[in-house]
C-alpha positions in Angstrom: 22.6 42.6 10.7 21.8 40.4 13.8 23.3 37.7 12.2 26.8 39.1 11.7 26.7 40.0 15.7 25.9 36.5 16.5 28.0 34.5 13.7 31.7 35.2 15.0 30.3 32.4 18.1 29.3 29.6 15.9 31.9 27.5 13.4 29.5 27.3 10.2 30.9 26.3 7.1 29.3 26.0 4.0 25.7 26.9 5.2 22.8 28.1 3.4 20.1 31.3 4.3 17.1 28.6 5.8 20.2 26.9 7.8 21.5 30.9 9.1 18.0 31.9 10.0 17.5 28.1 12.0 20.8 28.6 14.1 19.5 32.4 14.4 16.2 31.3 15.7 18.0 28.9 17.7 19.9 31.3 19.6 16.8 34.3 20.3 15.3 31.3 22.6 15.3 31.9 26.1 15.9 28.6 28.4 14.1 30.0 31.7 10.8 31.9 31.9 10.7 35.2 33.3 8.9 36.3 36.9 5.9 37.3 34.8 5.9 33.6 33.6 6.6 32.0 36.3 3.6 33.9 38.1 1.1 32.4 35.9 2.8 29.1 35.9 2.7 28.7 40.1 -0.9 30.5 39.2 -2.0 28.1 37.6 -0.8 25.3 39.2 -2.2 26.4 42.0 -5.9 26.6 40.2 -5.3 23.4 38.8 -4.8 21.5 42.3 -7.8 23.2 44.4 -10.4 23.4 41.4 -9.3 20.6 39.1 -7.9 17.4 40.7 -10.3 16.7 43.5 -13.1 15.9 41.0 -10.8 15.1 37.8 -11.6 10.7 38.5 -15.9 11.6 38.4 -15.7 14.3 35.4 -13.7 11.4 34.1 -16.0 8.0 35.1 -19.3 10.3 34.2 -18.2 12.2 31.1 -19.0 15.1 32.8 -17.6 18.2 30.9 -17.5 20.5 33.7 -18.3 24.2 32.0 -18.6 25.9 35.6 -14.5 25.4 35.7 -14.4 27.3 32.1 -15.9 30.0 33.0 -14.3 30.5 36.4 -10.9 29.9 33.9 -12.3 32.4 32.0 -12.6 34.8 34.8 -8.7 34.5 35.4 -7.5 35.3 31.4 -7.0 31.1 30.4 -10.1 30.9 28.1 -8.3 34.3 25.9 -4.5 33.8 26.7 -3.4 34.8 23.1 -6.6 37.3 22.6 -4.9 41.3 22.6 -6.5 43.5 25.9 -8.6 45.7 23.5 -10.9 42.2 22.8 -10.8 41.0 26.5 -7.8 38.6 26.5 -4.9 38.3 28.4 -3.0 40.0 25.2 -0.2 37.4 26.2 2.2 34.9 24.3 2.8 31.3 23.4 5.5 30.5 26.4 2.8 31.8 28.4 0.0 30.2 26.8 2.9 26.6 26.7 3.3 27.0 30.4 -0.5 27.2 31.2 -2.1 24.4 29.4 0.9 22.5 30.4 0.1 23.0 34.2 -3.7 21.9 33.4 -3.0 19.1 31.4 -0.2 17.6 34.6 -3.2 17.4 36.8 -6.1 16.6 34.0 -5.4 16.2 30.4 -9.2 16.6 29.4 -9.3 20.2 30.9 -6.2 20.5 29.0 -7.3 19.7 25.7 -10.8 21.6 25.9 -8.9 24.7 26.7 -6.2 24.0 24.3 -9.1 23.1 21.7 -11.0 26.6 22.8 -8.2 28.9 22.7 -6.0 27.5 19.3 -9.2 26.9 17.1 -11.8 28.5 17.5 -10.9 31.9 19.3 -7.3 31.3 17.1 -9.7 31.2 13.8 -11.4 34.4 14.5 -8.8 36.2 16.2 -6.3 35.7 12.5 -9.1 36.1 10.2 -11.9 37.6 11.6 -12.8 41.1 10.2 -12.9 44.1 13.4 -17.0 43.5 13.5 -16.2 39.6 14.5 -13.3 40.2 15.9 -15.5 42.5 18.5 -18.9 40.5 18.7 -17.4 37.1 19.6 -13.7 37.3 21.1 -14.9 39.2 24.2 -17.3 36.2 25.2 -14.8 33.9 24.1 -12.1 34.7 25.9 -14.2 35.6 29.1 -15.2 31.9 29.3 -19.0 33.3 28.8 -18.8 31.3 25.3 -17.6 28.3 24.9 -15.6 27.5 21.1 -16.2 24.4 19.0 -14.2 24.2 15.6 -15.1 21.7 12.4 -12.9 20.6 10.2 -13.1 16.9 10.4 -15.7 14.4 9.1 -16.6 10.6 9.1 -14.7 10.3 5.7 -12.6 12.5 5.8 -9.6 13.1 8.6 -6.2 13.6 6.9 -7.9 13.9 3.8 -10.2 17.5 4.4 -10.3 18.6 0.6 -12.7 15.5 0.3 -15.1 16.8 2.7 -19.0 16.8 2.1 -20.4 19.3 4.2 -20.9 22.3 1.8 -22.6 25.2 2.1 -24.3 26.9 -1.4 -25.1 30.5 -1.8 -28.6 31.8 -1.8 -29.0 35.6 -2.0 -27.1 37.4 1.2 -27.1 33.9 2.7 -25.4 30.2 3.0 -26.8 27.1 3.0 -24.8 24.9 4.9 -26.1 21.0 4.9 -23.9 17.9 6.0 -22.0 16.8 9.4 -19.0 17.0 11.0 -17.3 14.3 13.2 -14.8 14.1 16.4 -15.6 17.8 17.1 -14.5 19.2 20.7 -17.6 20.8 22.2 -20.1 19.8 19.5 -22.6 19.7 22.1 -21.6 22.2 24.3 -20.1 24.8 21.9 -21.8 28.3 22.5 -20.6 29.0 18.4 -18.4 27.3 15.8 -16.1 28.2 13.3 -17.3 25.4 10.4 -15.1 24.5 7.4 -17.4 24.1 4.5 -17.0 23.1 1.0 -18.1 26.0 -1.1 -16.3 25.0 -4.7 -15.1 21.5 -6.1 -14.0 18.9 -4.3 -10.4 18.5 -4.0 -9.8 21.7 -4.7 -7.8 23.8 -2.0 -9.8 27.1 -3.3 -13.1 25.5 -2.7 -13.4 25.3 1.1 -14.1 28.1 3.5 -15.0 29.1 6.9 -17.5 30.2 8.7 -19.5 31.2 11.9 -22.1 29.6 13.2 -23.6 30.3 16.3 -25.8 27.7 18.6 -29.1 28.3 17.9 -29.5 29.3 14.6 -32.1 26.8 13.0 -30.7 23.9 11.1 -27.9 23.3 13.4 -27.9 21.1 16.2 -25.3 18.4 18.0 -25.7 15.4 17.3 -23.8 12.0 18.9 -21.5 11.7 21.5 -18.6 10.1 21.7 -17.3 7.1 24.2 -13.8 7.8 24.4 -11.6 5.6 25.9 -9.2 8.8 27.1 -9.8 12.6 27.7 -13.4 11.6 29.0 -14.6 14.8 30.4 -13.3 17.1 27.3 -16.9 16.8 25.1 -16.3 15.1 21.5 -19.6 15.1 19.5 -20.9 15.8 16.0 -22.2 18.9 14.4 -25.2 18.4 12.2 -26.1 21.1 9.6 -29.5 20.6 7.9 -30.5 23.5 5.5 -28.6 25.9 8.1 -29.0 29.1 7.0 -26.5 31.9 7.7 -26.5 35.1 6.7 -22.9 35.9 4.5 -21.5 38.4 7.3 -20.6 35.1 9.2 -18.1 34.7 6.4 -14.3 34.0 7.5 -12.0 35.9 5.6 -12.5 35.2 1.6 -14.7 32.6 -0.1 -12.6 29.6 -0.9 -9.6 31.0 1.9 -11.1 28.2 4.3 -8.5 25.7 4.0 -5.6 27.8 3.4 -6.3 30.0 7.2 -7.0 25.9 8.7 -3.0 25.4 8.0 -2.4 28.5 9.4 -4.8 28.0 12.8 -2.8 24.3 12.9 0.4 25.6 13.2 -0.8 27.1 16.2 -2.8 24.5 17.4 0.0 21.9 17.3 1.7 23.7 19.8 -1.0 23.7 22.1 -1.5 19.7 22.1 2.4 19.4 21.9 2.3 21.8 25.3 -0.6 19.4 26.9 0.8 16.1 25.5 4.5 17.6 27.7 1.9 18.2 30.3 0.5 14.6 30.5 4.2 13.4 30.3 5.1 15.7 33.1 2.3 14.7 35.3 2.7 10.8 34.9 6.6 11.2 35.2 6.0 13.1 38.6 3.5 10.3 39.5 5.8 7.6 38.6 9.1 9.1 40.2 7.2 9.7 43.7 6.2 6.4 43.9 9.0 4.8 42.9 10.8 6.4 46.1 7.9 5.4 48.5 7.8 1.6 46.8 10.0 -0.8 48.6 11.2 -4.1 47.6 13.9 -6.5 48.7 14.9 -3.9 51.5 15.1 -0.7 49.1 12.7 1.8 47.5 12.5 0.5 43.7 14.0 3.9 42.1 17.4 2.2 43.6 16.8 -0.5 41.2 18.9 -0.1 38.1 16.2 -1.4 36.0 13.7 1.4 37.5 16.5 4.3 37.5 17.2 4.3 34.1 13.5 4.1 33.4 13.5 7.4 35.1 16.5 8.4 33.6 14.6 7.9 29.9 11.9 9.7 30.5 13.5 13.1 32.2 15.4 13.0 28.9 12.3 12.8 26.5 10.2 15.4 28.6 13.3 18.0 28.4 14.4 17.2 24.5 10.7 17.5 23.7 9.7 20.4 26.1 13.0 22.6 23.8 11.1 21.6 20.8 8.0 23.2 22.2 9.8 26.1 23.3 11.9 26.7 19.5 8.4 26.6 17.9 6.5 29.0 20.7 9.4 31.3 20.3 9.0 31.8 16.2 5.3 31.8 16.4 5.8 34.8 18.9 8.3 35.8 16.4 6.0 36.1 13.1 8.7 33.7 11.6 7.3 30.3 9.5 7.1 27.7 12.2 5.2 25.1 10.2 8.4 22.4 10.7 9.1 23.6 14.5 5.7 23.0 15.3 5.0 19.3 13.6 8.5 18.5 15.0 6.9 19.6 18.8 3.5 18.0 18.2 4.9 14.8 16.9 7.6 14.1 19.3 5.8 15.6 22.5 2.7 13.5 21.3 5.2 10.4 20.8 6.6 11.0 24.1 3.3 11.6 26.7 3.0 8.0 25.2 6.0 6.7 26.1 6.2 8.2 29.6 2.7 7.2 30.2 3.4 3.9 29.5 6.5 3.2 31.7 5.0 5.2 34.7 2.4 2.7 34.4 4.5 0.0 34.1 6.6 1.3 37.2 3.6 1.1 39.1 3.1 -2.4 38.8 -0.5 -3.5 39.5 -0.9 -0.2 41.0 -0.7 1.6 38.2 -3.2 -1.0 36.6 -5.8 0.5 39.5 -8.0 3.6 39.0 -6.4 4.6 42.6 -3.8 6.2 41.0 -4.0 8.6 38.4 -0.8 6.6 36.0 -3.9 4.8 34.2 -6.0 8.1 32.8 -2.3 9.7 32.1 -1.9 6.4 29.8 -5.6 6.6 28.7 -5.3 10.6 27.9 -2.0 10.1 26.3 -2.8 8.5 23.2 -5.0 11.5 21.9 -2.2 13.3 21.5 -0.5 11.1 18.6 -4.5 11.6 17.2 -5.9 14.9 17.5 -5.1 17.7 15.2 -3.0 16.0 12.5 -1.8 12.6 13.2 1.4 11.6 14.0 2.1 10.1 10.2 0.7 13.5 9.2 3.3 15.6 11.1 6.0 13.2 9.9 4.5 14.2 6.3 4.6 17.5 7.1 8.2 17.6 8.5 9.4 15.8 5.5 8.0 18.5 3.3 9.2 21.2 4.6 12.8 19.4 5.1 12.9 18.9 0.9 11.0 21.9 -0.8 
Protein backbone atom coordinates (compact mmCIF):
# COMPACT_ATOMS: atom_id res chain seq x y z
CA UNK A 1 0.00 0.00 0.00
CA UNK A 2 3.06 2.37 0.23
CA UNK A 3 3.79 1.73 -3.13
CA UNK A 4 0.61 2.98 -4.66
CA UNK A 5 1.18 6.36 -2.52
CA UNK A 6 4.56 6.73 -3.98
CA UNK A 7 4.02 5.31 -7.74
CA UNK A 8 1.72 8.31 -9.26
CA UNK A 9 5.64 10.33 -8.96
CA UNK A 10 7.63 7.89 -10.98
CA UNK A 11 6.94 7.06 -15.00
CA UNK A 12 7.47 3.06 -14.72
CA UNK A 13 6.49 1.01 -17.48
CA UNK A 14 6.65 -2.44 -17.73
CA UNK A 15 8.45 -3.15 -14.36
CA UNK A 16 8.61 -6.11 -12.33
CA UNK A 17 8.02 -6.70 -8.18
CA UNK A 18 12.26 -6.78 -7.35
CA UNK A 19 12.42 -3.49 -9.79
CA UNK A 20 9.05 -1.83 -7.52
CA UNK A 21 10.60 -2.71 -4.20
CA UNK A 22 14.37 -1.21 -5.63
CA UNK A 23 12.70 2.31 -6.70
CA UNK A 24 10.75 1.87 -3.27
CA UNK A 25 13.79 1.40 -1.35
CA UNK A 26 15.23 4.09 -3.37
CA UNK A 27 12.90 6.61 -2.34
CA UNK A 28 12.65 5.69 1.90
CA UNK A 29 16.51 7.05 1.78
CA UNK A 30 17.11 10.07 3.48
CA UNK A 31 19.99 12.39 1.82
CA UNK A 32 21.06 14.38 5.15
CA UNK A 33 21.48 12.96 8.65
CA UNK A 34 19.52 14.11 11.33
CA UNK A 35 20.87 16.41 14.62
CA UNK A 36 21.20 13.08 16.47
CA UNK A 37 23.56 12.06 13.62
CA UNK A 38 25.29 14.73 13.10
CA UNK A 39 26.14 14.90 17.01
CA UNK A 40 27.94 11.73 16.84
CA UNK A 41 29.53 12.60 13.57
CA UNK A 42 31.12 16.23 14.93
CA UNK A 43 31.60 13.70 18.11
CA UNK A 44 33.52 11.78 16.68
CA UNK A 45 35.43 13.72 14.71
CA UNK A 46 36.35 15.57 17.34
CA UNK A 47 37.74 12.20 19.27
CA UNK A 48 39.35 11.30 16.28
CA UNK A 49 41.57 14.55 15.98
CA UNK A 50 42.67 14.95 19.82
CA UNK A 51 43.12 11.11 20.57
CA UNK A 52 43.89 9.63 17.18
CA UNK A 53 46.02 11.79 14.70
CA UNK A 54 48.76 13.05 16.93
CA UNK A 55 50.23 9.43 17.28
CA UNK A 56 48.53 7.79 14.06
CA UNK A 57 52.49 8.03 12.03
CA UNK A 58 54.29 5.92 15.33
CA UNK A 59 51.18 3.36 15.93
CA UNK A 60 51.80 3.15 12.16
CA UNK A 61 56.00 2.96 11.86
CA UNK A 62 55.92 0.57 15.14
CA UNK A 63 52.88 -1.57 14.52
CA UNK A 64 51.65 -0.57 17.67
CA UNK A 65 47.94 -1.60 18.02
CA UNK A 66 46.98 0.92 20.47
CA UNK A 67 44.13 -0.98 22.79
CA UNK A 68 44.13 1.97 25.43
CA UNK A 69 42.21 4.13 22.44
CA UNK A 70 39.57 0.96 22.25
CA UNK A 71 38.66 1.03 25.40
CA UNK A 72 38.46 4.74 25.91
CA UNK A 73 36.19 4.25 22.36
CA UNK A 74 34.45 1.87 24.24
CA UNK A 75 33.71 4.07 27.04
CA UNK A 76 31.86 6.61 24.49
CA UNK A 77 29.33 3.65 22.79
CA UNK A 78 31.94 3.03 19.32
CA UNK A 79 33.11 -0.47 20.32
CA UNK A 80 28.87 -1.60 20.58
CA UNK A 81 27.28 1.01 18.04
CA UNK A 82 24.73 -1.61 16.64
CA UNK A 83 24.56 -3.69 20.20
CA UNK A 84 20.58 -2.82 21.65
CA UNK A 85 20.90 -0.77 25.43
CA UNK A 86 19.63 -3.94 27.26
CA UNK A 87 23.39 -5.60 26.27
CA UNK A 88 25.41 -2.28 26.80
CA UNK A 89 25.52 -0.82 23.29
CA UNK A 90 24.59 2.22 21.83
CA UNK A 91 21.26 0.31 20.50
CA UNK A 92 21.96 2.64 17.34
CA UNK A 93 21.83 2.12 13.47
CA UNK A 94 23.91 1.68 10.39
CA UNK A 95 23.96 5.54 9.17
CA UNK A 96 25.16 5.99 12.55
CA UNK A 97 27.44 3.22 12.76
CA UNK A 98 28.45 4.60 8.47
CA UNK A 99 29.09 8.02 9.82
CA UNK A 100 31.35 6.86 12.79
CA UNK A 101 33.86 4.63 11.29
CA UNK A 102 33.90 6.88 8.46
CA UNK A 103 35.14 9.89 10.68
CA UNK A 104 37.88 7.30 12.21
CA UNK A 105 38.96 5.94 9.18
CA UNK A 106 39.50 10.10 7.58
CA UNK A 107 42.06 10.57 10.14
CA UNK A 108 43.51 6.74 10.51
CA UNK A 109 42.30 3.91 8.50
CA UNK A 110 43.85 1.23 10.88
CA UNK A 111 41.65 2.48 13.86
CA UNK A 112 39.00 2.26 11.35
CA UNK A 113 39.20 -1.18 10.31
CA UNK A 114 39.90 -2.66 13.95
CA UNK A 115 36.69 -1.08 14.99
CA UNK A 116 34.92 -1.81 11.85
CA UNK A 117 36.44 -5.48 12.22
CA UNK A 118 35.28 -5.57 16.13
CA UNK A 119 31.89 -4.29 15.74
CA UNK A 120 30.62 -6.16 12.17
CA UNK A 121 32.24 -9.60 13.07
CA UNK A 122 32.62 -10.59 15.91
CA UNK A 123 30.09 -8.52 18.25
CA UNK A 124 27.75 -8.71 14.70
CA UNK A 125 28.27 -12.80 14.97
CA UNK A 126 27.01 -13.01 18.39
CA UNK A 127 24.65 -10.32 18.49
CA UNK A 128 22.45 -12.32 15.22
CA UNK A 129 23.09 -15.66 16.41
CA UNK A 130 23.96 -15.89 19.77
CA UNK A 131 21.41 -17.54 22.17
CA UNK A 132 20.23 -14.79 25.38
CA UNK A 133 23.04 -16.67 27.68
CA UNK A 134 25.86 -15.36 24.96
CA UNK A 135 24.16 -12.78 24.01
CA UNK A 136 24.49 -11.56 27.92
CA UNK A 137 28.02 -13.02 28.93
CA UNK A 138 30.02 -11.50 26.05
CA UNK A 139 28.21 -8.44 24.31
CA UNK A 140 28.41 -6.27 27.46
CA UNK A 141 32.40 -6.57 27.51
CA UNK A 142 32.34 -6.32 23.87
CA UNK A 143 30.76 -3.39 23.35
CA UNK A 144 32.23 -1.67 26.54
CA UNK A 145 35.68 -1.89 24.86
CA UNK A 146 36.71 -4.18 28.06
CA UNK A 147 37.00 -7.18 25.31
CA UNK A 148 38.40 -6.91 22.36
CA UNK A 149 36.65 -9.27 19.10
CA UNK A 150 38.76 -11.36 16.70
CA UNK A 151 36.71 -13.38 14.00
CA UNK A 152 38.10 -16.51 11.76
CA UNK A 153 36.95 -17.45 8.78
CA UNK A 154 39.93 -17.31 6.52
CA UNK A 155 42.89 -19.68 6.13
CA UNK A 156 46.36 -20.07 4.30
CA UNK A 157 44.43 -22.12 1.58
CA UNK A 158 41.52 -21.05 1.70
CA UNK A 159 40.26 -17.11 1.15
CA UNK A 160 37.41 -17.04 -1.42
CA UNK A 161 37.15 -20.53 -1.25
CA UNK A 162 35.90 -21.17 2.82
CA UNK A 163 34.01 -24.58 2.19
CA UNK A 164 37.66 -25.97 1.67
CA UNK A 165 38.83 -25.00 5.00
CA UNK A 166 40.79 -27.41 7.35
CA UNK A 167 40.38 -26.25 10.64
CA UNK A 168 37.72 -28.62 12.07
CA UNK A 169 36.55 -29.21 15.15
CA UNK A 170 35.15 -33.11 16.18
CA UNK A 171 32.75 -33.92 18.89
CA UNK A 172 33.83 -35.59 21.99
CA UNK A 173 31.06 -36.01 24.70
CA UNK A 174 29.62 -32.31 25.81
CA UNK A 175 32.74 -30.93 24.10
CA UNK A 176 34.68 -29.90 20.62
CA UNK A 177 37.85 -30.54 19.55
CA UNK A 178 38.90 -27.88 17.51
CA UNK A 179 42.58 -28.46 15.78
CA UNK A 180 44.03 -26.39 12.77
CA UNK A 181 44.83 -22.47 12.02
CA UNK A 182 43.47 -19.61 10.74
CA UNK A 183 45.18 -16.84 8.67
CA UNK A 184 44.94 -12.85 8.09
CA UNK A 185 42.77 -12.67 11.36
CA UNK A 186 42.16 -8.99 12.83
CA UNK A 187 43.22 -9.17 16.52
CA UNK A 188 44.62 -12.73 16.50
CA UNK A 189 46.94 -11.71 18.97
CA UNK A 190 45.12 -9.30 20.76
CA UNK A 191 41.54 -10.66 20.67
CA UNK A 192 40.08 -11.06 24.27
CA UNK A 193 37.56 -14.03 22.43
CA UNK A 194 36.78 -15.23 18.88
CA UNK A 195 34.05 -16.29 17.04
CA UNK A 196 35.92 -19.40 14.94
CA UNK A 197 34.40 -20.98 11.79
CA UNK A 198 35.11 -24.63 11.96
CA UNK A 199 34.59 -27.44 9.78
CA UNK A 200 32.39 -29.90 11.59
CA UNK A 201 30.93 -32.17 8.42
CA UNK A 202 32.51 -32.76 4.76
CA UNK A 203 34.34 -30.60 3.01
CA UNK A 204 32.67 -28.66 0.54
CA UNK A 205 29.73 -28.97 1.99
CA UNK A 206 27.80 -25.67 3.04
CA UNK A 207 26.05 -27.75 6.00
CA UNK A 208 29.34 -28.77 7.35
CA UNK A 209 30.84 -25.64 8.80
CA UNK A 210 29.90 -23.92 12.01
CA UNK A 211 30.69 -21.35 14.51
CA UNK A 212 31.90 -21.05 17.60
CA UNK A 213 33.24 -19.20 20.75
CA UNK A 214 36.39 -19.27 21.86
CA UNK A 215 37.73 -17.31 24.46
CA UNK A 216 41.60 -16.35 25.08
CA UNK A 217 42.83 -18.55 27.41
CA UNK A 218 41.25 -21.70 27.04
CA UNK A 219 44.19 -24.34 26.52
CA UNK A 220 45.04 -25.25 23.05
CA UNK A 221 44.57 -21.89 21.69
CA UNK A 222 47.09 -19.38 21.22
CA UNK A 223 48.18 -16.52 18.42
CA UNK A 224 50.48 -17.32 16.47
CA UNK A 225 52.48 -14.95 13.56
CA UNK A 226 52.14 -11.66 12.86
CA UNK A 227 51.75 -10.03 9.89
CA UNK A 228 54.10 -7.18 8.10
CA UNK A 229 51.55 -5.27 6.33
CA UNK A 230 52.48 -2.88 3.95
CA UNK A 231 49.02 -0.78 4.91
CA UNK A 232 46.63 -0.51 8.04
CA UNK A 233 49.90 -1.09 10.19
CA UNK A 234 48.60 -0.50 13.58
CA UNK A 235 45.17 -2.65 13.10
CA UNK A 236 46.76 -6.30 14.44
CA UNK A 237 46.57 -9.10 11.62
CA UNK A 238 47.86 -12.41 13.06
CA UNK A 239 46.98 -16.21 13.11
CA UNK A 240 44.92 -18.24 15.35
CA UNK A 241 46.30 -21.56 16.20
CA UNK A 242 44.01 -24.35 17.60
CA UNK A 243 45.81 -27.49 18.91
CA UNK A 244 43.47 -30.07 20.56
CA UNK A 245 41.39 -26.87 21.82
CA UNK A 246 38.82 -28.11 23.78
CA UNK A 247 35.50 -26.29 24.26
CA UNK A 248 32.72 -27.21 25.95
CA UNK A 249 29.37 -27.41 23.32
CA UNK A 250 27.53 -24.26 25.06
CA UNK A 251 30.07 -22.15 22.96
CA UNK A 252 28.13 -23.43 20.03
CA UNK A 253 26.75 -20.55 17.50
CA UNK A 254 23.46 -21.16 16.51
CA UNK A 255 22.97 -24.84 14.91
CA UNK A 256 25.74 -27.36 14.01
CA UNK A 257 26.51 -27.08 10.40
CA UNK A 258 24.58 -23.15 10.37
CA UNK A 259 28.30 -21.75 10.38
CA UNK A 260 28.59 -20.77 6.92
CA UNK A 261 25.22 -19.82 6.14
CA UNK A 262 25.14 -16.88 9.48
CA UNK A 263 29.06 -15.93 7.78
CA UNK A 264 26.91 -14.60 4.62
CA UNK A 265 24.66 -13.09 6.76
CA UNK A 266 27.47 -11.25 9.26
CA UNK A 267 29.14 -10.21 5.59
CA UNK A 268 26.48 -8.43 4.44
CA UNK A 269 26.93 -6.34 7.27
CA UNK A 270 30.43 -6.30 7.39
CA UNK A 271 30.73 -4.94 3.78
CA UNK A 272 29.19 -1.99 4.76
CA UNK A 273 31.45 -1.22 7.43
CA UNK A 274 34.76 -1.51 5.14
CA UNK A 275 32.69 0.26 2.23
CA UNK A 276 32.04 3.15 5.20
CA UNK A 277 35.95 3.16 6.09
CA UNK A 278 37.25 2.70 2.49
CA UNK A 279 34.65 6.37 1.83
CA UNK A 280 36.50 7.37 4.92
CA UNK A 281 40.14 6.86 3.60
CA UNK A 282 38.80 8.52 0.26
CA UNK A 283 37.42 11.41 2.29
CA UNK A 284 40.49 11.99 4.23
CA UNK A 285 43.08 11.85 1.22
CA UNK A 286 40.62 13.96 -0.90
CA UNK A 287 40.63 16.62 1.98
CA UNK A 288 44.41 16.21 2.15
CA UNK A 289 44.87 16.64 -1.47
CA UNK A 290 42.32 19.59 -2.03
CA UNK A 291 44.05 21.74 0.91
CA UNK A 292 47.22 21.39 -0.56
CA UNK A 293 46.43 21.97 -3.83
CA UNK A 294 45.19 25.64 -2.77
CA UNK A 295 48.36 26.28 -0.68
CA UNK A 296 50.84 24.84 -3.69
CA UNK A 297 51.91 27.45 -6.07
CA UNK A 298 53.40 27.16 -9.35
CA UNK A 299 54.01 29.47 -12.28
CA UNK A 300 52.34 32.42 -10.14
CA UNK A 301 49.10 30.34 -9.15
CA UNK A 302 48.03 27.78 -6.52
CA UNK A 303 47.97 24.34 -8.71
CA UNK A 304 44.02 23.70 -7.97
CA UNK A 305 43.79 26.67 -10.82
CA UNK A 306 45.47 24.28 -13.12
CA UNK A 307 42.93 22.57 -15.32
CA UNK A 308 44.84 19.45 -15.17
CA UNK A 309 44.67 19.53 -11.19
CA UNK A 310 40.87 20.82 -11.10
CA UNK A 311 39.35 18.21 -12.82
CA UNK A 312 41.44 15.85 -10.72
CA UNK A 313 39.52 17.23 -8.01
CA UNK A 314 36.54 17.45 -9.85
CA UNK A 315 36.84 13.24 -10.26
CA UNK A 316 37.27 12.47 -7.13
CA UNK A 317 34.28 14.68 -5.27
CA UNK A 318 32.17 12.71 -7.90
CA UNK A 319 33.41 9.13 -6.91
CA UNK A 320 33.29 9.90 -2.99
CA UNK A 321 29.48 11.21 -3.42
CA UNK A 322 28.31 8.30 -6.11
CA UNK A 323 29.87 5.86 -3.78
CA UNK A 324 29.05 7.48 -0.33
CA UNK A 325 24.81 6.98 -1.89
CA UNK A 326 25.68 3.51 -2.44
CA UNK A 327 26.66 3.16 1.15
CA UNK A 328 23.82 4.99 2.33
CA UNK A 329 21.01 2.70 -0.08
CA UNK A 330 22.56 -0.37 1.54
CA UNK A 331 22.73 1.14 5.38
CA UNK A 332 19.18 2.15 4.82
CA UNK A 333 17.78 -1.62 3.93
CA UNK A 334 19.93 -3.27 6.49
CA UNK A 335 18.13 -0.89 8.99
CA UNK A 336 15.20 -1.81 7.11
CA UNK A 337 15.28 -5.85 7.63
CA UNK A 338 15.08 -5.89 3.64
CA UNK A 339 17.78 -8.36 1.54
CA UNK A 340 20.68 -6.05 1.01
CA UNK A 341 23.16 -8.62 -0.22
CA UNK A 342 23.51 -6.73 -3.87
CA UNK A 343 23.39 -3.01 -2.06
CA UNK A 344 25.99 -3.99 0.05
CA UNK A 345 28.68 -5.70 -2.58
CA UNK A 346 27.73 -2.80 -4.85
CA UNK A 347 28.96 -0.33 -1.69
CA UNK A 348 31.97 -2.50 -0.72
CA UNK A 349 33.14 -2.92 -4.20
CA UNK A 350 32.88 0.53 -5.54
CA UNK A 351 33.76 2.45 -2.25
CA UNK A 352 36.80 -0.13 -1.98
CA UNK A 353 37.58 0.74 -5.84
CA UNK A 354 37.29 4.33 -5.13
CA UNK A 355 39.57 4.93 -1.67
CA UNK A 356 42.03 3.55 -4.32
CA UNK A 357 41.52 5.75 -6.85
CA UNK A 358 41.36 8.88 -4.67
CA UNK A 359 44.35 7.74 -2.84
CA UNK A 360 46.14 7.49 -5.70
CA UNK A 361 45.65 10.98 -7.34
CA UNK A 362 45.93 12.83 -4.01
CA UNK A 363 49.24 11.32 -4.03
CA UNK A 364 49.94 12.10 -7.29
CA UNK A 365 48.73 15.80 -6.63
CA UNK A 366 51.21 16.07 -4.09
CA UNK A 367 54.02 15.50 -6.14
CA UNK A 368 57.16 14.41 -4.25
CA UNK A 369 55.37 15.55 -1.21
CA UNK A 370 52.99 13.14 -1.25
CA UNK A 371 55.89 10.53 -1.91
CA UNK A 372 57.21 11.87 1.83
CA UNK A 373 56.00 10.31 5.12
CA UNK A 374 55.43 14.23 6.06
CA UNK A 375 52.21 14.09 4.88
CA UNK A 376 49.64 11.65 5.54
CA UNK A 377 48.63 11.12 1.27
CA UNK A 378 51.18 8.04 1.49
CA UNK A 379 49.52 5.83 4.46
CA UNK A 380 45.86 6.99 2.82
CA UNK A 381 47.50 5.22 -0.44
CA UNK A 382 49.12 2.39 1.66
CA UNK A 383 45.65 1.83 3.77
CA UNK A 384 43.60 2.01 0.76
CA UNK A 385 44.37 -1.04 -0.98
CA UNK A 386 42.98 -3.32 1.98
CA UNK A 387 39.88 -2.26 1.22
CA UNK A 388 39.66 -3.97 -2.45
CA UNK A 389 41.10 -7.15 -0.08
CA UNK A 390 39.51 -7.57 3.23
CA UNK A 391 36.18 -9.28 3.65
CA UNK A 392 35.42 -10.62 0.16
CA UNK A 393 37.58 -9.32 -2.65
CA UNK A 394 36.65 -7.08 -5.10
CA UNK A 395 36.31 -10.07 -7.96
CA UNK A 396 34.18 -11.61 -5.16
CA UNK A 397 31.73 -8.75 -4.80
CA UNK A 398 31.57 -8.46 -8.60
CA UNK A 399 30.53 -12.35 -8.27
CA UNK A 400 28.30 -11.59 -5.88
CA UNK A 401 26.50 -8.68 -7.68
CA UNK A 402 26.29 -10.66 -10.81
CA UNK A 403 24.35 -13.33 -8.93
CA UNK A 404 21.98 -11.61 -7.45
CA UNK A 405 21.48 -9.43 -10.82
CA UNK A 406 20.49 -13.06 -12.76
CA UNK A 407 18.80 -15.50 -10.21
Amino acid sequence: ENWEKLEPYFKICDIDERNRSFHYDLCAMKFQLTEDQKMIRDSVREFAQRRILPNRMKWDEEQIFPREIFSEMGEIGLMGMLVPEEYGGAGLGYIEYKTAIEEVARVCGSVGLSMAAHNSLCTGHILQFGSEDQKKKYLPKLASGQWIGAWGLTEANTGSDAMRMQCVAKKDGDHWVINGTKNWITHGLSGDVAVVLVRTGDLLDSHGITAMIVERGTPGFSGGKKENKLGMRCSETAELVFDNCRIHESQVLGEIGEGFIQAMKVLDGGRISIGALGLGIAKGAYKTALEYSKEREQFGQAISRFQAIAFKLADMAVQIEASDLLLLKACTLKNAGKPCTLASAMAKYETSEVAVRVSTEALQILGGYGYTKDFPAEKYYRDSKLCTIGEGTSEIQKLVIARELVR
